[in-house]
Wavefront OBJ file of the C-alpha trace (Angstrom):
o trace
v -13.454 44.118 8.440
v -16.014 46.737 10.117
v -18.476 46.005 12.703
v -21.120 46.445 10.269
v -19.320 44.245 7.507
v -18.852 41.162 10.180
v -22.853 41.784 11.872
v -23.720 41.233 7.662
v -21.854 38.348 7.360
v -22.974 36.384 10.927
v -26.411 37.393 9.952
v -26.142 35.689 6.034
v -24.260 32.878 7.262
v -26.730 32.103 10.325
v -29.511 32.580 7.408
v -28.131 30.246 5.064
v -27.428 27.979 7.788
v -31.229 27.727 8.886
v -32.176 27.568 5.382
v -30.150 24.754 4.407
v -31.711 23.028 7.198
v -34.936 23.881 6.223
v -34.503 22.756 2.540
v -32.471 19.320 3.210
v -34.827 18.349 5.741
v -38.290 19.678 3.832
v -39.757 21.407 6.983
v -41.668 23.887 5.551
v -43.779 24.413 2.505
v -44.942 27.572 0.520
v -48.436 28.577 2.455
v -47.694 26.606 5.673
v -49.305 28.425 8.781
v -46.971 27.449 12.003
v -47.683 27.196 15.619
v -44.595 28.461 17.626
v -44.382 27.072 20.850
v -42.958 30.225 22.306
v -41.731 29.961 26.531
v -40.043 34.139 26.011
v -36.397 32.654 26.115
v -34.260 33.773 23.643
v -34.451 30.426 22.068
v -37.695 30.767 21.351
v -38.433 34.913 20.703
v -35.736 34.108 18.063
v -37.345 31.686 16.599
v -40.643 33.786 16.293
v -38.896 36.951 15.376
v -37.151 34.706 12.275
v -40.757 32.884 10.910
v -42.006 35.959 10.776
v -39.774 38.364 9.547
v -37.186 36.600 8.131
v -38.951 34.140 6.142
v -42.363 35.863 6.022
v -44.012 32.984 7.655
v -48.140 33.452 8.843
v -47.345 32.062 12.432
v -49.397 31.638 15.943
v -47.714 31.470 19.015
v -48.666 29.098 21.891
v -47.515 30.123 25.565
v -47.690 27.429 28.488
v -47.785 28.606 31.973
v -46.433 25.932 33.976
v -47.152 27.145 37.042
v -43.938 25.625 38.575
v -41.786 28.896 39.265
v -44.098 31.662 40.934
v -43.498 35.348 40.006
v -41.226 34.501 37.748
v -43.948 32.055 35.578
v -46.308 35.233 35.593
v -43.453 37.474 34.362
v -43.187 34.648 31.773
v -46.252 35.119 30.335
v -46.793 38.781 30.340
v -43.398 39.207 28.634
v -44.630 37.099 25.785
v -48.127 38.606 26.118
v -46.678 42.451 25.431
v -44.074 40.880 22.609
v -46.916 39.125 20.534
v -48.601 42.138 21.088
v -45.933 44.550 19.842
v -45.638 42.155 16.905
v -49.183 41.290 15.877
v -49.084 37.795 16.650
v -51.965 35.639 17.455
v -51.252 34.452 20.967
v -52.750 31.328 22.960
v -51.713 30.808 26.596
v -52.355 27.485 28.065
v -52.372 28.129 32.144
v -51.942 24.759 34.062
v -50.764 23.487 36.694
v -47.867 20.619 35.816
v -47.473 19.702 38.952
v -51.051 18.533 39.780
v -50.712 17.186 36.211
v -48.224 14.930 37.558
v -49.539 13.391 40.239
v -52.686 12.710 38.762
v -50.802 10.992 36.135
v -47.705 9.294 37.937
v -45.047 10.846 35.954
v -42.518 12.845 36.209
v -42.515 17.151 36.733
v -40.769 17.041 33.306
v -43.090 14.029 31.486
v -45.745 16.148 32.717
v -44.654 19.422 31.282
v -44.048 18.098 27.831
v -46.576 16.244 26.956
v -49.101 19.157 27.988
v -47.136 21.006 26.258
v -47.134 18.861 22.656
v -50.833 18.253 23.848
v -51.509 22.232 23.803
v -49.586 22.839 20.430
v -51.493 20.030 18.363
v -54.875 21.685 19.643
v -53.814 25.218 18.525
v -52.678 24.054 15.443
v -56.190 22.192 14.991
v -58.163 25.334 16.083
v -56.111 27.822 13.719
v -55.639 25.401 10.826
v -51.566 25.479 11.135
v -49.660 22.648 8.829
v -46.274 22.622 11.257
v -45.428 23.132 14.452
v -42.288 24.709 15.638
v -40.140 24.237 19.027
v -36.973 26.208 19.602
v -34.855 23.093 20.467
v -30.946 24.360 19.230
v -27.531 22.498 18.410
v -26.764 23.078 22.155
v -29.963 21.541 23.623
v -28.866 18.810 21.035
v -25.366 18.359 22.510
v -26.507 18.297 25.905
v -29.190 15.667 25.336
v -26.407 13.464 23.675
v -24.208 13.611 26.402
v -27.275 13.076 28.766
v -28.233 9.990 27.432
v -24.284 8.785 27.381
v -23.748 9.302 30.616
v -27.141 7.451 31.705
v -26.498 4.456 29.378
v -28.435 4.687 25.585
v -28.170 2.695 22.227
v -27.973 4.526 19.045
v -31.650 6.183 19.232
v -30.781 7.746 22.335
v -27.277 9.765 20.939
v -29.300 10.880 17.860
v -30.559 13.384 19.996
v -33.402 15.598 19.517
v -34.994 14.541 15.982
v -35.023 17.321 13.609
v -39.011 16.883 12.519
v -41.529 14.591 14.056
v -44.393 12.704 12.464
v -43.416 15.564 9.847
v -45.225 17.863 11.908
v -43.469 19.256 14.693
v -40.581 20.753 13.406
v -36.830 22.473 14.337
v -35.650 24.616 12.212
v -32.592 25.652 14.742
v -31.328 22.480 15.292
v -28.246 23.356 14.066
v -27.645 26.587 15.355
v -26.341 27.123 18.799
v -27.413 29.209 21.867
v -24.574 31.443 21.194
v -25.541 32.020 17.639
v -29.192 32.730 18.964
v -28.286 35.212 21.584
v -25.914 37.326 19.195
v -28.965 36.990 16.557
v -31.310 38.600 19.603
v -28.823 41.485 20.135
v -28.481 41.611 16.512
v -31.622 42.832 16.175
v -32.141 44.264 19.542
v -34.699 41.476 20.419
v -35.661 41.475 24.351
v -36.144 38.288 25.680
v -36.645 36.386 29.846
v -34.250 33.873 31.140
v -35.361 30.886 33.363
v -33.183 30.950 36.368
v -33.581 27.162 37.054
v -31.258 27.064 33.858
v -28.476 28.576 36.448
v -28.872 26.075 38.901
v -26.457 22.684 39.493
v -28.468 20.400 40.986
v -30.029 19.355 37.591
v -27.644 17.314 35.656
v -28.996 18.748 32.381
v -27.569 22.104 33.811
v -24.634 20.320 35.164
v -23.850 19.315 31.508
v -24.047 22.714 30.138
v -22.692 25.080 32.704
v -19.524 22.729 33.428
v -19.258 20.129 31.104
v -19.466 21.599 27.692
v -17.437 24.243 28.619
v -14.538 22.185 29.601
v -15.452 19.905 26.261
v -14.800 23.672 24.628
v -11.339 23.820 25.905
v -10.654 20.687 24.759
v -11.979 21.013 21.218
v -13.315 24.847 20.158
v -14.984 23.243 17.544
v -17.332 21.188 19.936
v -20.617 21.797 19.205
v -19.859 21.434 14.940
v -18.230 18.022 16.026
v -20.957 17.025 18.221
v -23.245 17.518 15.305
v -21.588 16.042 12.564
v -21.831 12.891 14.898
v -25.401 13.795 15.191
v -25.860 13.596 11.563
v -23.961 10.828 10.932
v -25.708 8.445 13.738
v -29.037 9.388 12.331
v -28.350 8.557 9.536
v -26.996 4.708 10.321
v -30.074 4.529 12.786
v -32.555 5.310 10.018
v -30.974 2.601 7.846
v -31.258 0.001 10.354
v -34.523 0.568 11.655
v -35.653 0.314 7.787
v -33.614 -3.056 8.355
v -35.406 -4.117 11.462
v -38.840 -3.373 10.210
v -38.683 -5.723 7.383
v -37.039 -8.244 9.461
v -40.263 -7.818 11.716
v -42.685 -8.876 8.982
v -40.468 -11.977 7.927
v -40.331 -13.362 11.885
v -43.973 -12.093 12.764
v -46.969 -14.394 12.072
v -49.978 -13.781 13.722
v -48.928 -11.462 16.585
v -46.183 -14.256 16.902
v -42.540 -14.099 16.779
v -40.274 -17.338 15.107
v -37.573 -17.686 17.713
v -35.440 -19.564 14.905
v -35.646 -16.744 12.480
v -35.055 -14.203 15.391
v -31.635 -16.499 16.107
v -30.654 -15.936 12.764
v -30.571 -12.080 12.856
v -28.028 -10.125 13.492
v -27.680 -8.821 17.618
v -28.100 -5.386 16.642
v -31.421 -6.314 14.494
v -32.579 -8.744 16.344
v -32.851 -6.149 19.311
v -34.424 -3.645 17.540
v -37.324 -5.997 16.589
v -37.812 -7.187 20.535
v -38.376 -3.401 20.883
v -40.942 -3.508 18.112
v -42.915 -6.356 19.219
v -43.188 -5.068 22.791
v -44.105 -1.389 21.572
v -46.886 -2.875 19.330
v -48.290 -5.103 22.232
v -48.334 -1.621 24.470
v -45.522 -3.026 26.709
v -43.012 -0.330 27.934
v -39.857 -0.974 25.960
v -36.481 -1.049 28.105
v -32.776 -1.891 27.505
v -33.417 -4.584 30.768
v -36.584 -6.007 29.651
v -35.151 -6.463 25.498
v -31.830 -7.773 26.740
v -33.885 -10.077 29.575
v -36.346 -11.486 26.169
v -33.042 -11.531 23.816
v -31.938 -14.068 26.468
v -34.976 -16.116 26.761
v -34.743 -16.180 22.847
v -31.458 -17.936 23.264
v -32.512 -19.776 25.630
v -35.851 -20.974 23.568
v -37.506 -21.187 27.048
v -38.911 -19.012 29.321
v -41.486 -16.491 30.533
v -41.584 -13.391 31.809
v -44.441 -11.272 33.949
v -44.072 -7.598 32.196
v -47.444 -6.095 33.583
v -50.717 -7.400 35.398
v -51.798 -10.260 33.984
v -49.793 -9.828 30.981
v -46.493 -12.245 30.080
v -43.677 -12.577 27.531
v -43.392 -16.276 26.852
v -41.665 -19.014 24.303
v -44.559 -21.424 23.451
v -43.923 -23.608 20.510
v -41.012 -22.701 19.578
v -42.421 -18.575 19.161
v -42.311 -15.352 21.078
v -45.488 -14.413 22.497
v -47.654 -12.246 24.731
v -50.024 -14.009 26.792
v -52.849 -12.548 29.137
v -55.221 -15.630 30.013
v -58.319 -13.371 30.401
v -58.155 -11.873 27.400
v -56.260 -13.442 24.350
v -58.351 -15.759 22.370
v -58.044 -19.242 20.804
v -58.619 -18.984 16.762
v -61.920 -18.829 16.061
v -64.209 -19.475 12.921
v -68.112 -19.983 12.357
v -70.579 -19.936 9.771
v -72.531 -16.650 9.827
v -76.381 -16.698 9.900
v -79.065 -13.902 10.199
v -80.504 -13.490 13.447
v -78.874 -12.331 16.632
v -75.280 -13.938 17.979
v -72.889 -14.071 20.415
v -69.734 -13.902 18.571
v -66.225 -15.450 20.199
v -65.201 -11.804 21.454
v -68.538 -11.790 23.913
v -70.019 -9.121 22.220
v -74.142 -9.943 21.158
v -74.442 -8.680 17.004
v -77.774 -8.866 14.795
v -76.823 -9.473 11.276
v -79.784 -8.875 8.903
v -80.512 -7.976 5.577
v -82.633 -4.626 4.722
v -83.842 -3.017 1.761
v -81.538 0.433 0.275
v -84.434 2.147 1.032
v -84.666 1.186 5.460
v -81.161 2.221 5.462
v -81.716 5.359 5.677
v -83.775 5.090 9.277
v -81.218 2.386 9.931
v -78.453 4.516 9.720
v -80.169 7.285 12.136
v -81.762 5.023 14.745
v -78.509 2.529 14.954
v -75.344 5.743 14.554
v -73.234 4.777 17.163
v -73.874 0.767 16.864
v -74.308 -0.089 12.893
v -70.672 -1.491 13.149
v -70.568 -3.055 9.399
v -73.206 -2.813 5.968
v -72.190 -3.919 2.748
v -74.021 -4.874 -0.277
v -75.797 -7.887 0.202
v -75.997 -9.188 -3.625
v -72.067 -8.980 -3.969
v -71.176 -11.815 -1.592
v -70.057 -14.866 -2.780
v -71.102 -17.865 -1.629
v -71.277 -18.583 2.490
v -70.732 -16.858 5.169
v -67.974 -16.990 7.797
v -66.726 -15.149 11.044
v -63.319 -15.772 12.444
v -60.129 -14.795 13.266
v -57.121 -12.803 11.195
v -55.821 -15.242 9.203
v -52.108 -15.561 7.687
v -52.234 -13.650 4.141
v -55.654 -12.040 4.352
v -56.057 -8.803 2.866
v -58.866 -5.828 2.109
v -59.128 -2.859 0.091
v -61.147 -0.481 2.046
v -63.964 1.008 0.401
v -63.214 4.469 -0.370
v -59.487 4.396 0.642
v -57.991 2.855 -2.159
v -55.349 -0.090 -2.349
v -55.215 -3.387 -0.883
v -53.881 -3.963 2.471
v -52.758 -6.911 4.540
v -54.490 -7.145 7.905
v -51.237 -7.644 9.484
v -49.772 -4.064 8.452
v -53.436 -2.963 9.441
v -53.116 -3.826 13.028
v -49.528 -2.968 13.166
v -50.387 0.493 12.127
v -53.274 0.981 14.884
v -50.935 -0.494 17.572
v -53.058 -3.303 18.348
v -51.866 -5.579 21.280
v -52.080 -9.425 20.705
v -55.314 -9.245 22.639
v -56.969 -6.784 20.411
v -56.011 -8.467 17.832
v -57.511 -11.835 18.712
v -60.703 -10.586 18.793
v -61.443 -8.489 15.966
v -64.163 -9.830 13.824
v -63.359 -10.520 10.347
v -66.076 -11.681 7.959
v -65.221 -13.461 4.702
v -67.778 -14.987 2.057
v -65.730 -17.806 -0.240
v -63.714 -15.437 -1.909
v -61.764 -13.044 0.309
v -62.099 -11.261 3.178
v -64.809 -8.983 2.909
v -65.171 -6.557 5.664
v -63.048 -6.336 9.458
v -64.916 -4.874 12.471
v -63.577 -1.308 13.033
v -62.327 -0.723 9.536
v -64.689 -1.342 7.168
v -65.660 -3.239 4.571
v -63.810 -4.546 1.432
v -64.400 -2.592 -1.846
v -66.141 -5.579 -3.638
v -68.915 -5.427 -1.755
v -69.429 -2.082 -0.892
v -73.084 -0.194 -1.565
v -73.031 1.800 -4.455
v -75.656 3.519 -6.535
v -77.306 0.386 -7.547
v -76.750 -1.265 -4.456
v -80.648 -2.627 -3.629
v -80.158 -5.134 -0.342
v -78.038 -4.474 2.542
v -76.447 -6.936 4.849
v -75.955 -4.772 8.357
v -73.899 -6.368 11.557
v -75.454 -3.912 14.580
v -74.257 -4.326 18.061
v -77.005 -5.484 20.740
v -76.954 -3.695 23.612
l 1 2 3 4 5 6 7 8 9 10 11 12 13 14 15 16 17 18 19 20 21 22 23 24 25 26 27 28 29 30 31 32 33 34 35 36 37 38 39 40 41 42 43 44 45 46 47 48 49 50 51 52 53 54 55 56 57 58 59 60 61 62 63 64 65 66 67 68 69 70 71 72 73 74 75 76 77 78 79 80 81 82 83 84 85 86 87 88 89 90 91 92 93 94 95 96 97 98 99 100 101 102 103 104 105 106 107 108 109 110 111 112 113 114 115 116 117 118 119 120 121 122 123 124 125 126 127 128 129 130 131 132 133 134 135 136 137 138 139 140 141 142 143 144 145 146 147 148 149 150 151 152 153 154 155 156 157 158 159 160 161 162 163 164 165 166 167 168 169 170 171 172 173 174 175 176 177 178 179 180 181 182 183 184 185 186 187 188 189 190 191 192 193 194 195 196 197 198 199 200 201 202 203 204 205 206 207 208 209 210 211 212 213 214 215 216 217 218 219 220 221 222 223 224 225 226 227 228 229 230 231 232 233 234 235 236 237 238 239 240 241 242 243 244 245 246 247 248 249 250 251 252 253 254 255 256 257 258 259 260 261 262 263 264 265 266 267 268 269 270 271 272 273 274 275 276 277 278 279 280 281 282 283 284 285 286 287 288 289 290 291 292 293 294 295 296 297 298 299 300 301 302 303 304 305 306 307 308 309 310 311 312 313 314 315 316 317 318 319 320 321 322 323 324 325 326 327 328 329 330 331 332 333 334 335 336 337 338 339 340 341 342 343 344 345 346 347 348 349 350 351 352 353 354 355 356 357 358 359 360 361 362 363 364 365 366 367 368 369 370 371 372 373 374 375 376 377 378 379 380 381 382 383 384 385 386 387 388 389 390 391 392 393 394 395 396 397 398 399 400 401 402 403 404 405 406 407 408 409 410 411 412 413 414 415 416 417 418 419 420 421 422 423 424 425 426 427 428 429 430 431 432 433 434 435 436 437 438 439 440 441 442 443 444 445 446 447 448 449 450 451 452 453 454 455 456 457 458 459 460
């Protein structure tokens, strides 16, 4: 075969290859605009060159100047400065300093560095309208992160690896291509591109991983990095199934922000586990193999308590899991609802009162930031109550369209058990009909012939 024949096939193989991925995982649609988060490595010019040439993509690239590597930083973003240029790419450079970043914020150089980086994309992709954004992670970075967690101790989630689309979003269309396949597609097509030279240097186990350990993994098996993601594939795919498998055995053992400790006994380990993780990431607590093995054991034990943060504890109380902070979770609440002003069980002072369709619209100006709730007076059904979330109660937001439990509403905004104790709900004697922060129930929203309005404003 001729050097031109073989440079025709690599290139319609590598093509298909990205397109398949593309298709099976639906990362892009006709008309999508896409930032590129572009760093000048080949990973990334490749990328770029492919969105927009190959696949005719309108694309923006986003540069971000860590600041962490001197000269070599500013060489960075020139390079990608003159290539954007050369290609008629819009181009946004974000110039920080990570390391500052860091300190300010406690975390680490690399914690830093990516989420100003994720921070940066979304805010381009805002500002120029883009549907998708696109990171040049590649079946190598994938391998290495796999063997990275392995070697540091991880449960399934952790040997997935990098996920192929996020939040269907942020996207990676060379997942399953690797650096090898990049950097013959860059001479390919005579593409220039910089190289990082902390990617050179030992002393950072990622790099110890891929300039010693893969290789040897190579010798073993040449066929490495297709193996590697086969088992990619194939763990994703079990992890998918039972996380679908733990979140509906969350909303069987949850009540109330409340776990049943005899329903969580009666899951399976590998379940049960995953929904320890859930309830600590939905009460904000920072989920870790220790701390869901040290509540897995208190489970078994029916007993126990455990300080996670502050003032906040993990704790069995009547025979359920729970998170308990004394100075702010309250005790169930419920009153009748009168006009005049209030001070309802959360602390905060309210005036509910009732106002012509006519004063609402000065109401709506003077009040903007405080007119928390107004629904149409004439609709509600008997008396009036405030309280607590109750088991079962539902809305269908005005506007939004289908009912909704309250419990998949909090879940959804991430609402700790604190939070959710003092939400106001109001309810007349039929249903719920409106929740503080969400809005009020369709029933009695105002409409066209809407004449009285019932308005909860916060007193300052």
């Amino acid at each position: 075969m001729s050097h031109s024949s073989m440079t025709d096939s690599f290139e319609k193989k590598l093509d298909l290859k990205i397109k398949r991925t593309i298709r099976d995982s639906q990362l892009l649609d006709v008309g999508d605009k896409i930032v590129v988060g572009l760093s000048g490595g080949a990973d990334s010019v490749m990328l770029l060159h492919y969105l927009k040439y190959g696949l005719q993509m309108d694309v923006v690239a986003c540069h971000i100047n860590h600041n962490l590597r001197g000269d070599e930083s500013a060489r960075d973003m020139h390079f990608v400065m003159e290539l954007c240029k050369d290609w008629d790419i819009p181009l946004v450079i974000q110039d920080v300093d990570v390391a500052l970043y860091a300190q300010q914020n406690k975390m680490t150089i690399e914690q830093a560095g990516r989420h100003i980086r994720y921070d940066s994309f979304a805010k381009v992709a805002l500002d120029y309208h883009a549907q998708k954004i696109a990171t040049a992670h590649t079946l190598s970075d994938n391998a290495e992160t796999l063997l990275f967690h392995l070697v540091r101790g991880t449960g399934l989630k952790g040997l997935c690896g990098i996920p192929i689309k996020r939040d269907a979003v942020i996207i990676r269309p060379l997942i399953h291509i690797t650096r090898q396949e990049v950097e013959e597609y860059c001479l390919l097509h005579h593409l220039n591109y910089v190289t990082d030279s902390t990617n050179l240097k030992r002393i950072y186990t990622r790099n110890k991983i891929r300039l010693e350990v893969l290789p040897k993994l190579y010798e073993v098996n040449p066929q490495v990095y297709t193996a590697i993601d086969r088992t990619i594939t194939t763990l994703c795919r079990e992890q998918e199934y039972l996380e679908q498998m733990a979140l509906e055995a969350y909303e069987d053992v949850e009540r109330s922000g409340e776990l049943s400790i005899d329903k969580l006994k009666d899951l399976h380990e590998a379940i049960r586990m995953r929904v320890i993780a859930r309830f600590l990431d939905q009460n904000d607590i920072e989920v870790t193999n220790d701390l869901v093995e040290q509540v897995n054991q208190m489970v078994f034990k029916s007993k126990g308590k455990i300080n996670v943060k502050a003032t906040i504890f993990l704790a069995i109380e009547k025979h359920h899991l729970v998170v308990m902070d004394s100075k702010q979770i309250l005790e169930y609440f419920e009153q009748p609802l009168e006009l005049g002003e209030f001070i309802a069980a959360n602390g905060e002072k309210y005036e509910i009162a009732v106002h012509s369709i006519d004063e609402m619209i000065h109401i709506k100006k003077v009040y903007k930031n405080l007119l928390y709730i107004y629904l149409d007076y004439d609709k509600i059904k008997g008396k009036l109550v405030i309280r607590q979330r109750k088991f079962g109660d539902k809305i269908t937001l005005a506007g939004r369209g289908g009912t909704r439990s309250l419990k998949k509403l909090f879940i959804e905004s991430k609402l700790t058990a604190a939070q959710k104790s003092r939400v106001l709900i109001f309810a007349d004697e039929e249903s719920v009909i409106a929740v503080e922060g969400y809005g009020v129930d369709e029933r009695v929203s105002c409409c066209e012939n809407t004449q009285n309005v019932l308005t909860l404003i916060k007193v300052e």
